[in-house]
VMD Tcl script that draws the C-alpha trace (Angstrom):
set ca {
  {4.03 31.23 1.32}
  {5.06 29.66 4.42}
  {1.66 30.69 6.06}
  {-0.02 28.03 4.03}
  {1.64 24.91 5.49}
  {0.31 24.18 9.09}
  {-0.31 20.86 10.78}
  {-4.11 20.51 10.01}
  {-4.14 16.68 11.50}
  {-1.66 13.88 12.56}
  {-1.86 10.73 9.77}
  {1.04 8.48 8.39}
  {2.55 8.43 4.99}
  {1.45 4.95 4.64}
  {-2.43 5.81 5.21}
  {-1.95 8.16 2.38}
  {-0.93 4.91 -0.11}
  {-4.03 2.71 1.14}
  {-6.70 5.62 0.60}
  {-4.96 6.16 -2.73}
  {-4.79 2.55 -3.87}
  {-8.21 1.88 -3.15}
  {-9.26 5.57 -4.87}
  {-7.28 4.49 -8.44}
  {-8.36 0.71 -7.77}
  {-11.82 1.86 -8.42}
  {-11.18 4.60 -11.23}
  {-8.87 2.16 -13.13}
  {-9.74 -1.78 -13.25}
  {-6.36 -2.49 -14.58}
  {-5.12 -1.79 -11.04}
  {-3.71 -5.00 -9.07}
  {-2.65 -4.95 -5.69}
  {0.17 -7.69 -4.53}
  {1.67 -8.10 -1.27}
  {4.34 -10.16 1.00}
  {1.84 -10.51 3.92}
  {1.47 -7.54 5.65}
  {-1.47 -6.21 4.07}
  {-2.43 -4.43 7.56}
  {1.41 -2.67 7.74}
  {0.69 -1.48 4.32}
  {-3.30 -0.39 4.46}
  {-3.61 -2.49 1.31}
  {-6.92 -4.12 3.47}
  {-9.35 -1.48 1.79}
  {-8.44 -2.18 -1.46}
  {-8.05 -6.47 -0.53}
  {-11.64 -6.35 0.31}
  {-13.44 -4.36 -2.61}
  {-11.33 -5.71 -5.14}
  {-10.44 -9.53 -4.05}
  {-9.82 -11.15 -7.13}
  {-7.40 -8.07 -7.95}
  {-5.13 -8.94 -4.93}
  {-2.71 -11.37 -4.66}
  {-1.41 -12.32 -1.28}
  {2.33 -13.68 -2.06}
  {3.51 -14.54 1.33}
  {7.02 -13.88 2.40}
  {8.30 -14.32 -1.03}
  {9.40 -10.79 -1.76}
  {11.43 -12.22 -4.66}
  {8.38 -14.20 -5.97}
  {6.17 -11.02 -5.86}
  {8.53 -8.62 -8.14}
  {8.58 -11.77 -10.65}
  {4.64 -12.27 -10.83}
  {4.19 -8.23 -10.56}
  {6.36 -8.46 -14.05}
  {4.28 -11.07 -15.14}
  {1.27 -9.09 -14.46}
  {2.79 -6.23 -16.01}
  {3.19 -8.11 -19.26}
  {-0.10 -8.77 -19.12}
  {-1.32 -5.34 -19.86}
  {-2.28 -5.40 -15.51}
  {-0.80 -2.05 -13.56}
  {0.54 -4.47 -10.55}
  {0.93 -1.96 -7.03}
  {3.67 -4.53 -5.29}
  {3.53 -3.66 -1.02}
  {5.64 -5.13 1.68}
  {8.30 -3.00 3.93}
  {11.24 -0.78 1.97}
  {14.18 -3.05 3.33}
  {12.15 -6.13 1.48}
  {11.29 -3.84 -1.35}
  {14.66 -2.68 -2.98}
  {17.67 -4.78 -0.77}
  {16.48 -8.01 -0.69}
  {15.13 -8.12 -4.18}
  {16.77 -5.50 -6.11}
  {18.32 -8.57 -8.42}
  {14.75 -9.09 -9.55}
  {13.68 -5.58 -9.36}
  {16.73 -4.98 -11.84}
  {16.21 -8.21 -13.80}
  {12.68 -8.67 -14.32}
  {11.59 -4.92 -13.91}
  {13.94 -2.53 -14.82}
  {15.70 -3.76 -17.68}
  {12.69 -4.30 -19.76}
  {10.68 -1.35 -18.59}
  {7.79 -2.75 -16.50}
  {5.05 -0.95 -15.88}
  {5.59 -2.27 -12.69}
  {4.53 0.27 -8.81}
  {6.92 -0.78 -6.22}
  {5.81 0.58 -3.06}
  {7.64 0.78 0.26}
  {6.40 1.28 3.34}
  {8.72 1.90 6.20}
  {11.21 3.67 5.15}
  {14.13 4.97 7.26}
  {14.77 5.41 10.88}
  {10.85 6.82 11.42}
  {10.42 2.92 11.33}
  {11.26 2.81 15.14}
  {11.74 0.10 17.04}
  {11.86 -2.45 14.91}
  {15.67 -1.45 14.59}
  {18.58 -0.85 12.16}
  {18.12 -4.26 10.19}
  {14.65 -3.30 9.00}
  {15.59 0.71 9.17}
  {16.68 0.87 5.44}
  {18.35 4.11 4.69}
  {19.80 3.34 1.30}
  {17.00 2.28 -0.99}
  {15.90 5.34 -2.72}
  {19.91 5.38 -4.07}
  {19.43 1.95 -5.05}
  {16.43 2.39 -6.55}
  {17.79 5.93 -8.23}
  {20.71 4.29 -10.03}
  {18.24 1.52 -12.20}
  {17.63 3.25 -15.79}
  {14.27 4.04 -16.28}
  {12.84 3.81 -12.43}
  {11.06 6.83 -11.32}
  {11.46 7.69 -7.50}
  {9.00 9.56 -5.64}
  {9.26 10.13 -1.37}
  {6.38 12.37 -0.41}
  {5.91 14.26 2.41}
  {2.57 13.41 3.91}
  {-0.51 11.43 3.82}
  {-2.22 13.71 1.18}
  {1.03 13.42 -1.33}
  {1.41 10.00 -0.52}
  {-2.24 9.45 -1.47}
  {-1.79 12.01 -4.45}
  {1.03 10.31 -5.76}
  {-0.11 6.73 -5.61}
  {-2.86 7.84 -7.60}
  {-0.64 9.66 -10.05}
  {1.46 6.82 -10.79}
  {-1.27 4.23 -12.53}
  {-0.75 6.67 -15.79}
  {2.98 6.66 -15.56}
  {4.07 4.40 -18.12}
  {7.33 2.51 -16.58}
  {8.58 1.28 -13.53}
  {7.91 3.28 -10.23}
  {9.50 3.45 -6.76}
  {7.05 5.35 -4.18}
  {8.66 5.48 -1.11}
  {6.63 6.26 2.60}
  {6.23 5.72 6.38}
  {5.14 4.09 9.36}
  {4.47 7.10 11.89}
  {1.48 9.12 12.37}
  {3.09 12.74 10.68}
  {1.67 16.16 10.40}
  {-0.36 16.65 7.09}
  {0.07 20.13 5.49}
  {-0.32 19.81 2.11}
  {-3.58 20.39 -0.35}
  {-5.21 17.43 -1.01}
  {-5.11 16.22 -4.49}
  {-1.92 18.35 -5.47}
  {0.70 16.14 -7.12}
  {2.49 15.88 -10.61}
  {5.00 13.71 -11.09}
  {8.58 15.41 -11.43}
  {7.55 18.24 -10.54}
  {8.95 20.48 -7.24}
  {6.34 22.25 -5.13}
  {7.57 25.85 -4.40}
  {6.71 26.47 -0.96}
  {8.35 29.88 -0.07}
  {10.53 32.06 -2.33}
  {13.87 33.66 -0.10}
  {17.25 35.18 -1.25}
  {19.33 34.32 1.81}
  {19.01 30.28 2.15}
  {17.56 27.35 -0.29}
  {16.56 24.43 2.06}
  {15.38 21.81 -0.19}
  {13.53 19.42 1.15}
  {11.72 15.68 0.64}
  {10.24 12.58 2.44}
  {9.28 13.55 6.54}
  {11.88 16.00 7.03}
  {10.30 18.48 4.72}
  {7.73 19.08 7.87}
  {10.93 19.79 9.63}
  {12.23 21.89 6.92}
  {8.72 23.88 7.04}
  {9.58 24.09 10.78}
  {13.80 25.62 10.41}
  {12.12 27.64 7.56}
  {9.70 29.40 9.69}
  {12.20 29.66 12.63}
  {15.12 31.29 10.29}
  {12.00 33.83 8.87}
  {11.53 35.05 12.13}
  {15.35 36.05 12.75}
  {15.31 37.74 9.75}
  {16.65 35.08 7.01}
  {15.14 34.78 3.70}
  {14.55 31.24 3.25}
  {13.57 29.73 -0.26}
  {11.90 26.00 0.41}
  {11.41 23.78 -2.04}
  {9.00 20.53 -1.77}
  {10.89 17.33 -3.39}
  {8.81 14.64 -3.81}
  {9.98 13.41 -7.07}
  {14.22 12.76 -6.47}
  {14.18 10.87 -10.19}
  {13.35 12.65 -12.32}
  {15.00 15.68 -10.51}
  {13.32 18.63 -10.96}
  {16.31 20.76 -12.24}
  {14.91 23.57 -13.01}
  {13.70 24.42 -9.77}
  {16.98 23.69 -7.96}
  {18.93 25.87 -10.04}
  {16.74 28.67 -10.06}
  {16.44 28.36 -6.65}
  {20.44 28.24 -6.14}
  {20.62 30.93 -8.46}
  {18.74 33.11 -5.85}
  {20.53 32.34 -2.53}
  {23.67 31.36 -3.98}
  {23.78 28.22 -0.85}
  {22.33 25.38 -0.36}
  {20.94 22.89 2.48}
  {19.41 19.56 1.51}
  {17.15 17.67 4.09}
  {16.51 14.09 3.69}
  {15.27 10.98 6.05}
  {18.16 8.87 3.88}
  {22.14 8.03 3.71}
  {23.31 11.54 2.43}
  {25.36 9.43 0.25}
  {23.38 8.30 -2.77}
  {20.00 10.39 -1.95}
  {18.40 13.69 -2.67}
  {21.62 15.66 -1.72}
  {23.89 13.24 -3.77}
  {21.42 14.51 -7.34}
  {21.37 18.27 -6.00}
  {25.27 18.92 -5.98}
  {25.89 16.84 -9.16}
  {23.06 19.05 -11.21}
  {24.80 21.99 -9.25}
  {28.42 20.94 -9.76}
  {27.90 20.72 -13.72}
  {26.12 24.27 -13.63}
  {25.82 26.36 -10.95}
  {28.74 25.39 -8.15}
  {27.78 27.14 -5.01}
  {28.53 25.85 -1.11}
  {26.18 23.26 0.04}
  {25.14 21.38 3.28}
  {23.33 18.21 3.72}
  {21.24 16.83 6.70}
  {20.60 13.37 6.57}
  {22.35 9.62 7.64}
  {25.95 10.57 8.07}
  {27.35 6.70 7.10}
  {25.94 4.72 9.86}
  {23.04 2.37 10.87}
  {20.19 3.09 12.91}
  {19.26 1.46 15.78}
  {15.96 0.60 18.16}
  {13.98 3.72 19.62}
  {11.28 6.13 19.25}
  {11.14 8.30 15.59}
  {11.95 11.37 17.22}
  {14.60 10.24 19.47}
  {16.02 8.31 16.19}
  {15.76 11.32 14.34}
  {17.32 13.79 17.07}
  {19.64 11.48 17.60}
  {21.28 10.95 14.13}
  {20.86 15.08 13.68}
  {17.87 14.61 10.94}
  {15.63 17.62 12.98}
  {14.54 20.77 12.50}
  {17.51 22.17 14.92}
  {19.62 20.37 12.59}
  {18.48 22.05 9.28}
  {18.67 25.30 10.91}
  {22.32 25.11 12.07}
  {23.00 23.74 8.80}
  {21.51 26.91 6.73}
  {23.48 28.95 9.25}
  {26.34 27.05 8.70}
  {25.74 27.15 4.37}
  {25.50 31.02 4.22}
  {28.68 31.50 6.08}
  {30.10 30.03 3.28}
  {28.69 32.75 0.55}
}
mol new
graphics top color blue
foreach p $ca { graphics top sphere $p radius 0.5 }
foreach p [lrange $ca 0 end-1] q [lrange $ca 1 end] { graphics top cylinder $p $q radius 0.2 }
display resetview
């Protein structure tokens, strides 16, 4: 029910990944931790100093670091690779494809970051395409969860996935709602069941989503929310029984609509259950330098946005 998600405290994404690392560093000594220096950005420093000769600090050699992560891999080593998304998936997805991918590493990219909740560091380091990147390689897994305890969650989760991962999360301090602990991989995470409206949700905007949802429940519309966290593999059942009950659709994503979570929902809806859809995220554009609300006001990725757009859907019914 939507009662039990509330803001219990303010943390980012990327705390979530350095409480986890450390947490499955010391349950699981085949755990290695690599990173392109910016071990502080990523909250790899816990895990640095307990474990120091399981962390290897590559420099800015992003390229370098997917290559020895393989290596490490091969090795029989579960290598957790950290530096920013942009320097995760577009300026290495050659080796990422090459050295990873193809040959089904057991390789933990993970990419800090992500989107335009990055700030001010601006549009060139605002990457907004890598989870379609990342989406498209056979065999990669791609997880974006929602707040510090999914993030945390899921990077322990991953170490006994066999094959190569891409665990997406941010920069800002975000609202954590979710149990602690509660994560399996591929799985959606039913958050309210409705008949009017499915708003399915993953990444930061699935706060927001919680938000619209509870906004659109108090003028009367039935809203079924789903929790993404996993886009690949897509949890397919869940969308179409959820589709199946509203008959509309709004997807909600911190992400180019083109290529993201919206892109995977209306092709497993256009092969079996066609019904009309809406999508909130990047509409085809870069970002630019601000604040992560402004950003996010600004290019209409808000929870005004996702309620306009559910309006908008179930019109079309």
């Amino acid at each position: 029910m939507l009662s039990d998600y509330t803001a219990k405290d303010k943390k980012s994404t990327r705390d979530g990944f350095g409480a986890g690392l450390l947490e499955v560093g010391q349950k699981n000594d085949k755990v290695v931790g690599l990173c392109a220096d910016l071990t502080g950005s990523l909250k790899m420093n816990a895990f640095k100093d307990t474990f120091p000769d399981r962390f290897f600090q590559v420099g800015i050699a992003e390229a370098n670091m997917m290559g020895v992560a393989a290596g490490l891999a091969t090795s029989g080593k579960i290598p957790y690779t950290g530096t920013f998304a942009n320097f995760s998936t577009g300026r290495v997805f050659d080796q990422i494809r090459q050295s990873i991918a193809y040959s089904h590493k057991n390789v933990k990219i993970c990419a800090s970051h992500a989107g335009v909740t990055l700030g001010e560091d601006g549009a060139t380091h605002q990457i907004m395409e890598d989870m379609g990147m990342m989406k498209m390689l056979p065999g990669m897994t791609v997880i974006n969860p929602c707040d510090y305890n999914q993030t945390k969650a899921a990077t322990i989760a991953i170490a006994e996935h066999d094959g190569p991962v891409y665990l997406r999360f941010g920069r800002p301090g975000w609202p954590v709602f979710m149990p602690e602990g509660e994560f399996e991989l591929g799985k959606a995470v039913q958050m309210n069941e409705g008949k009017d409206v499915s708003i399915i949700a993953t990444g930061h905007l699935t706060w927001y989503a919680v938000e619209a949802a509870n906004a659109l429940e108090s003028e009367g519309i039935s809203v079924d929310l789903i929790n993404i966290h996993t886009i690949k593999p897509l949890d397919e059942a869940a969308v179409l029984a959820s589709a199946a009950r509203t008959g509309c659709v709004v997807t909600a994503e911190e992400h180019q609509i083109l290529g993201g979570l919206g892109g995977s929902v209306a092709q497993l809806l256009a092969t079996n259950n066609p019904c009309p859809m809406e999508f909130v995220g990047m509409e085809d554009c870069f970002g630019e330098s601000g604040k992560p609300d402004q950003l996010l006001a600004k290019y209409k990725m808000n929870t005004a946005t996702i309620i306009a757009k559910a309006k908008a859907v179930m019109a079309k019914k």
